[in-house]
C-alpha positions as CSV (number, residue, x, y, z in Angstrom):
1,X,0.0,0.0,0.0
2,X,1.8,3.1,-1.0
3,X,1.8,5.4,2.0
4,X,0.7,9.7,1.7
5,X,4.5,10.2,0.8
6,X,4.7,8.4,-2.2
7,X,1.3,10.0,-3.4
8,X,2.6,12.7,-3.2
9,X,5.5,12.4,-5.0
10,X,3.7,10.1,-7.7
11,X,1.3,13.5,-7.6
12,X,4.3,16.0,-8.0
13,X,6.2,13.6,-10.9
14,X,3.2,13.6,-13.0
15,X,3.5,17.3,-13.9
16,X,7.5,17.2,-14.1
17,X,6.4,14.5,-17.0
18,X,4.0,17.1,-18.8
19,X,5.8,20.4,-18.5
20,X,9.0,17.8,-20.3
21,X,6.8,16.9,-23.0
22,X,5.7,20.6,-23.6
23,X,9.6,21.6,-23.1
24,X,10.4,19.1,-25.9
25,X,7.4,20.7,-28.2
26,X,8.3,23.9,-27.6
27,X,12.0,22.8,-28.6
28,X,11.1,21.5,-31.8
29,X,8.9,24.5,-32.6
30,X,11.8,26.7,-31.8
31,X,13.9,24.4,-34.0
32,X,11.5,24.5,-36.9
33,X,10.8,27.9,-36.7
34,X,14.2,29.2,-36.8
35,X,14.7,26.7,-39.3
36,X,12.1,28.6,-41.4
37,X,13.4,31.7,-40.5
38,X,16.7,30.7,-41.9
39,X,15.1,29.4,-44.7
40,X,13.3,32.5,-45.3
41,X,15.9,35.1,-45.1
42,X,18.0,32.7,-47.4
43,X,15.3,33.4,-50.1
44,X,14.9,37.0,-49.2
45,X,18.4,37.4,-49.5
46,X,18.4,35.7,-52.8
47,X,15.5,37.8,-54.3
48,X,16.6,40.8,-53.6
49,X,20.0,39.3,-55.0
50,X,17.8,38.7,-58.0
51,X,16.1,41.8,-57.8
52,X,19.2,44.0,-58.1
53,X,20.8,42.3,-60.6
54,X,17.2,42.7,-62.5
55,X,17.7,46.8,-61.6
56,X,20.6,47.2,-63.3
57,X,20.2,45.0,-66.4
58,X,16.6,47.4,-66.1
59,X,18.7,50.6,-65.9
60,X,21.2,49.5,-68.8
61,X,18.6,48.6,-71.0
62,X,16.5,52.3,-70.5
63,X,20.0,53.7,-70.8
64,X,20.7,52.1,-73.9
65,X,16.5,52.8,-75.2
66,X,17.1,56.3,-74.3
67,X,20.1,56.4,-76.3
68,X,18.3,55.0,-79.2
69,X,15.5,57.3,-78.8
70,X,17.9,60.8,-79.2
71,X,19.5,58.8,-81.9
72,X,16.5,58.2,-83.7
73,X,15.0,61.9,-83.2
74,X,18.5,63.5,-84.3
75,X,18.0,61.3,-87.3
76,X,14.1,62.7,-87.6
77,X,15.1,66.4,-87.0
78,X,17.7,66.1,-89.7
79,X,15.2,64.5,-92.2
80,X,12.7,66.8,-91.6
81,X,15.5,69.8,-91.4
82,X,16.9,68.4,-94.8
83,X,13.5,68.3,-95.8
84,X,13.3,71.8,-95.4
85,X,16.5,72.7,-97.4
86,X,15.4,70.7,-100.5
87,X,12.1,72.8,-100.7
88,X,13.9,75.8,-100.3
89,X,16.8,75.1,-102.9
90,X,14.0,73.5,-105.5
91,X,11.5,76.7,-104.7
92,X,14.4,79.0,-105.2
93,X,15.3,77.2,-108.9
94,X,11.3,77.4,-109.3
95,X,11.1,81.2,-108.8
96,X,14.4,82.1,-110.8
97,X,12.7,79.8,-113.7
98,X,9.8,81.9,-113.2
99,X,11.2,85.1,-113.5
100,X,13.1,84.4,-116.4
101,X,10.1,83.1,-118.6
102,X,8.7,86.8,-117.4
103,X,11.5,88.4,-118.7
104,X,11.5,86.1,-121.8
105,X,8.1,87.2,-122.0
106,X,7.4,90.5,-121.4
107,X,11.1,92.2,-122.4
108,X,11.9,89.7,-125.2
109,X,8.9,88.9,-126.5
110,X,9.3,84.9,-127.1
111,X,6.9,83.1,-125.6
112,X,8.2,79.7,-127.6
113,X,10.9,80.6,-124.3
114,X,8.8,81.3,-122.3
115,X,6.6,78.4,-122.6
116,X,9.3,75.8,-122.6
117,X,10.5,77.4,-119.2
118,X,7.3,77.1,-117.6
119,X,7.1,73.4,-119.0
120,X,10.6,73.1,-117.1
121,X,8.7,74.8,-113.9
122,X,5.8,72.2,-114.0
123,X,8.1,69.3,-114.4
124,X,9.9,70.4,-111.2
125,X,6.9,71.2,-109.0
126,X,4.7,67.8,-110.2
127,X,6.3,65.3,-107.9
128,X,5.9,67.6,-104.7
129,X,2.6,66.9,-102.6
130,X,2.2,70.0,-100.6
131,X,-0.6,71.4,-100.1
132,X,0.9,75.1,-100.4
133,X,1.7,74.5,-104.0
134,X,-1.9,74.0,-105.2
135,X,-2.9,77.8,-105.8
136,X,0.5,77.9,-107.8
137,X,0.5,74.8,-109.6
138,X,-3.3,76.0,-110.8
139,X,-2.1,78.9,-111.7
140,X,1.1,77.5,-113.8
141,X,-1.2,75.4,-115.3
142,X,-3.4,78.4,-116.8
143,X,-0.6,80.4,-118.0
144,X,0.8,77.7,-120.0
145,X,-2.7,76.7,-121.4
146,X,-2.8,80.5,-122.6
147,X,0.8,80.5,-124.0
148,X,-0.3,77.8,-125.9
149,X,-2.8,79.1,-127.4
150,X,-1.6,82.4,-127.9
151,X,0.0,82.9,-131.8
152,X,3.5,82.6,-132.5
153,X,5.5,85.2,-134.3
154,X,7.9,83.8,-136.7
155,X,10.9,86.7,-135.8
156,X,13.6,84.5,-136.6
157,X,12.6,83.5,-140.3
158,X,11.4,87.2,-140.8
159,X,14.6,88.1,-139.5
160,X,16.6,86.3,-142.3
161,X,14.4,87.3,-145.4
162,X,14.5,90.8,-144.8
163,X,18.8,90.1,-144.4
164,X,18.0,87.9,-147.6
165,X,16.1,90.9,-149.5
166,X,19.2,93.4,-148.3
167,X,21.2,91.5,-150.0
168,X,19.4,90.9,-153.3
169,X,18.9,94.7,-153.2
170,X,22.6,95.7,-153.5
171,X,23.2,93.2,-156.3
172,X,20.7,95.7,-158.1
173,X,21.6,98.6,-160.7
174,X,19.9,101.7,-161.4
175,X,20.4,101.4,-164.8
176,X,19.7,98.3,-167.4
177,X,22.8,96.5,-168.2
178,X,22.0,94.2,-171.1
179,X,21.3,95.4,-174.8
180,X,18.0,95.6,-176.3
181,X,17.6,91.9,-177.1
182,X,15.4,93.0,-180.8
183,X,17.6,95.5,-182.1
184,X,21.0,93.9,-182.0
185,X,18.8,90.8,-183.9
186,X,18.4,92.8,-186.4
187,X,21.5,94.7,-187.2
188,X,22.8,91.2,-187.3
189,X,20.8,89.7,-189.8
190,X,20.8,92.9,-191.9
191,X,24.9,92.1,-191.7
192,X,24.2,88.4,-192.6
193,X,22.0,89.5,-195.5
194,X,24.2,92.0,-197.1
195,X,27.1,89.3,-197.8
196,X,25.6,87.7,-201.0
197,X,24.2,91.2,-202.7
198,X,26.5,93.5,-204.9
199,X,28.0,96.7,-203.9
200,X,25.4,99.4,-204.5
201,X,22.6,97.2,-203.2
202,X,24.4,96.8,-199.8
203,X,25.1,100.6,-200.1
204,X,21.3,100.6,-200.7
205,X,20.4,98.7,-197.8
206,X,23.1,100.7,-195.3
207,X,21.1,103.3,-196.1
208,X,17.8,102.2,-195.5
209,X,19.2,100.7,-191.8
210,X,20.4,104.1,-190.6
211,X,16.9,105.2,-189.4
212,X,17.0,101.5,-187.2
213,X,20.5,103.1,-185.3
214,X,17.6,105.8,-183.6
215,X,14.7,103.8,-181.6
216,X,12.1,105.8,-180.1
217,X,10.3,103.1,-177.5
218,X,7.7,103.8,-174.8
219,X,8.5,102.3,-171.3
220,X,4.9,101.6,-169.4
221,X,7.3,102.2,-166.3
222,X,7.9,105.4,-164.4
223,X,10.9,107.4,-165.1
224,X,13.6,106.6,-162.9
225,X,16.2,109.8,-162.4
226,X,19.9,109.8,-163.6
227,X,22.0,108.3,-160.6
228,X,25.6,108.6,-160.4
229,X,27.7,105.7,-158.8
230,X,28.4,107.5,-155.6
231,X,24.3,108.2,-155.4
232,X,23.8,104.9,-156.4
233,X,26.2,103.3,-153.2
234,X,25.1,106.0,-150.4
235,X,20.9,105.1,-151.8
236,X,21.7,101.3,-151.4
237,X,23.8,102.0,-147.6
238,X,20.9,104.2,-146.8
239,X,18.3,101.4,-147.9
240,X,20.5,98.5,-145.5
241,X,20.2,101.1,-142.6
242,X,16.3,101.2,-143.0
243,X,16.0,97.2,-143.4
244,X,18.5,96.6,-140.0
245,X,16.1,99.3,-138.4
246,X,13.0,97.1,-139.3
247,X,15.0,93.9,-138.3
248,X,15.4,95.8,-134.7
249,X,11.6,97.1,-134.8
250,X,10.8,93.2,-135.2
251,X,13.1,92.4,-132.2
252,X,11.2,94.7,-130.1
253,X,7.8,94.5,-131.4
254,X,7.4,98.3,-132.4
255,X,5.2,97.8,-135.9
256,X,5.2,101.3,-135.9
257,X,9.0,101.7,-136.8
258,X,8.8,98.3,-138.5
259,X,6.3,99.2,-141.3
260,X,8.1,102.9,-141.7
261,X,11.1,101.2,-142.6
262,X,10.0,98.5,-145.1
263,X,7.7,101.5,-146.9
264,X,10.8,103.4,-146.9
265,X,12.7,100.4,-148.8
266,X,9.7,99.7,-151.2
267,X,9.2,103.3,-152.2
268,X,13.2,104.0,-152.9
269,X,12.8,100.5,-154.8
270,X,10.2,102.1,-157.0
271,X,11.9,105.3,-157.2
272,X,15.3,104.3,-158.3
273,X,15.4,100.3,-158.9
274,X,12.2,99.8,-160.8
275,X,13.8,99.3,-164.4
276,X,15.1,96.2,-162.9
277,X,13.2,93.0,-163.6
278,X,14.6,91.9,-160.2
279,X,12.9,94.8,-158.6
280,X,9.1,93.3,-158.5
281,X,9.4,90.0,-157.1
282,X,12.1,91.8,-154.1
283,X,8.5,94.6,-153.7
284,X,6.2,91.6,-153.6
285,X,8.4,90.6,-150.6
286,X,8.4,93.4,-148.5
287,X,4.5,93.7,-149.5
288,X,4.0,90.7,-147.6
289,X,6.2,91.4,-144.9
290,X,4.4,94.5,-144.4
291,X,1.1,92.6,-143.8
292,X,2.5,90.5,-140.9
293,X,1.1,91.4,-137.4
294,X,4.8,91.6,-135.3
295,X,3.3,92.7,-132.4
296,X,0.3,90.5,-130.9
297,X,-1.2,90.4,-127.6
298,X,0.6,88.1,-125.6
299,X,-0.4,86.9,-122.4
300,X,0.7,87.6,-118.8
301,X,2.6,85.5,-116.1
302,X,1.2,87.7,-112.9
303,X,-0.8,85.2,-111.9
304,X,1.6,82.9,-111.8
305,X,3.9,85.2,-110.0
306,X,1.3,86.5,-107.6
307,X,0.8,82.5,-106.2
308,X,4.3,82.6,-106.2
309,X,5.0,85.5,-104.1
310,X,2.6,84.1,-101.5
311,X,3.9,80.9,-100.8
312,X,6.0,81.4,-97.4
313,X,8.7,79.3,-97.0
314,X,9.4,79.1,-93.9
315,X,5.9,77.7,-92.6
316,X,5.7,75.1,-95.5
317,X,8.0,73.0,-93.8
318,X,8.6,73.4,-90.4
319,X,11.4,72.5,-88.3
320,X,11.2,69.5,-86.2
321,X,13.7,69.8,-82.9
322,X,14.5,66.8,-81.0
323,X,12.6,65.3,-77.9
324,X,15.0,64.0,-75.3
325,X,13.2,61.5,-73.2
326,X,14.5,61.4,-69.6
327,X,16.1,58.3,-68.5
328,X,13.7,56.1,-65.7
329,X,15.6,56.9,-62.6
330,X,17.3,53.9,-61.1
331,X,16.0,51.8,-58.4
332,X,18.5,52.2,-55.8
333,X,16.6,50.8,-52.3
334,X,16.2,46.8,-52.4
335,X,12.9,45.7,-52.9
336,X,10.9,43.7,-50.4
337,X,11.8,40.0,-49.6
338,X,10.1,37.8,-52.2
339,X,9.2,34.5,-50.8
340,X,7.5,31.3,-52.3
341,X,3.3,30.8,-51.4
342,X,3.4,29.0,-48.1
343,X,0.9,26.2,-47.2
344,X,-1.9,27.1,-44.8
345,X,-0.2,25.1,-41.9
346,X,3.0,26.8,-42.6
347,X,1.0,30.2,-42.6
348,X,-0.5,28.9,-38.9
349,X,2.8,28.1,-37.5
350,X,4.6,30.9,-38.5
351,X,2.2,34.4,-39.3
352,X,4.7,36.6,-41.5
353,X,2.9,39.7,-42.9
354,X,5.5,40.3,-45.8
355,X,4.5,37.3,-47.1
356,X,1.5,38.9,-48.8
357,X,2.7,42.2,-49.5
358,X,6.0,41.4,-51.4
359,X,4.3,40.5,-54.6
360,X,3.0,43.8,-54.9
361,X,5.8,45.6,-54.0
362,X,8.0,43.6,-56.1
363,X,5.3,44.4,-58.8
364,X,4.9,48.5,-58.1
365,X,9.0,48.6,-58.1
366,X,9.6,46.6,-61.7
367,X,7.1,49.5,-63.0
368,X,9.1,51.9,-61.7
């Protein structure tokens, strides 16, 4: 029979046995949470390891994008900037082609020039789509329409038969060279005649032929006055200066001074040259020189130059500068421990708050 002593210390070992058992527990907890602790900080350490090496391959690469980016709008800027220069250089050939027809036009007179200039203008301007070369590629457009149909002057060909009619003219004499084709037939053949008949007949005859040495003829021409040599070379210098003054008149479109001049050549013609058979078919000539209209109503470039003078250069095309985009700053504090999902007992054992928040912070600082 165990005695009150021994109950008691059966009583008192009981609990030694328990508070063991929850000493060893709490051991093993303590074991298996530092354990996880460890374990923890190991993979914290190594993903915020991870996550700096991830920072600075991040940083290189915006680095290197921003690099790219300035490259790449330098590169814009310059297209658009070269852009820019070619208009102005092909705008600047456009108006000095411009101008020049005008000149060709309106101070020359050739609008054959004229019109193959502007053709030259259009050619250059066709390929350009902007919209601030509509008004003047309308207006080009018209202009050469009307110098199309606008008539031409031949000045050049007129030019060389009035040179070609000076010079027939000074081949010309004021008096008749050749004998009188009928007479001198028959002197000869009176000659001929008198071979075969005796003496006194030929006598006979001689006699008979004097009143055939004085011919009495009626010219259905005017009378031409007695012109020495000298006359004769100053009348001929005098006609060249009037034709060269008609061959300027046609170069300058005065028909005023142009018709002058070739009446002035015909009527000297008539006047001193007209016993010439040369002399009619050189007045038909100037007749129908006379009868050509040198100076016709040619037509205008001001519209043209008008749409010209209001394109503005510098607007057409504008200047594109370069936009510099600022490099992300770098992520310089380490980001949150990242750890792996935990199973719910793990979560029981061993609460950690970070565990739910380091996927968003890991998230929020890759944005970043």
């Amino acid at each position: 029979m165990p005695t009150t002593e021994q109950k008691a210390l059966t009583v008192e070992k009981k609990p030694s046995k328990s508070a063991l058992g929850i000493s060893v527990v709490s051991i093993i907890i303590a074991i298996t949470a530092i354990g996880l602790s460890a374990h923890l900080f190991y993979q914290s350490y190594t993903n915020n390891q991870q996550f700096k090496t991830l920072s600075t391959a991040i940083d290189a690469n915006v680095a290197q994008q921003t690099q790219q980016i300035r490259l790449l709008q330098n590169k814009i800027s310059q297209l658009h900037n070269n852009q820019q220069s070619q208009f102005q250089h092909t705008m600047a050939n456009v108006s000095y082609l411009v101008h020049f027809a005008h000149l060709n036009l309106a101070i020359g007179h050739h609008p054959t020039k004229a019109l193959a200039t502007l053709i030259l203008v259009q050619n250059e301007v066709a390929p350009m789509q902007n919209d601030a070369l509509t008004a003047f590629k309308n207006a080009l457009n018209a202009d050469i329409a009307a110098l199309q149909a606008a008539p031409i002057v031949p000045t050049h060909q007129i030019f060389l038969q009035i040179a070609t009619i000076n010079e027939r003219i000074q081949k010309l004499s004021a008096l008749p060279t050749q004998p009188v084709i009928a007479s001198q037939n028959t002197i000869d053949a009176t000659k001929s005649n008198d071979k075969s008949e005796p003496w006194y007949r030929r006598l006979l005859e001689s006699l008979k032929q004097v009143k055939t040495l004085f011919i009495i003829r009626h010219l259905n021409e005017p009378s031409t006055p007695l012109v020495f040599p000298a006359l004769e070379m100053t009348l001929k210098q005098n006609i060249t200066t009037q034709l060269n003054m008609a061959q300027w008149a046609l170069l300058h479109r005065d028909s005023t001074v142009y018709i002058s001049a070739l009446q002035t050549v015909s009527q000297w013609i008539s006047q001193y040259f007209s016993l010439q058979p040369g002399s009619g078919p050189i007045l038909n000539q100037i007749t129908a020189l006379e009868k050509i209209q040198i100076n016709v109503a040619l037509p205008t470039l001001n519209n043209t130059l008008t749409a010209l003078s209001q394109i503005n250069m510098g607007s057409t095309v504008g200047t594109v500068q370069p936009i510099l985009t600022q490099p992300a700053p770098s992520v310089t504090n380490p980001a949150p421990p990242m750890v792996n999902p935990v199973t719910p007992d793990q979560k029981n054992k061993v609460p950690n708050t970070t565990d739910t928040q380091a996927p968003k912070n890991d998230e929020s600082s890759v944005e970043t």
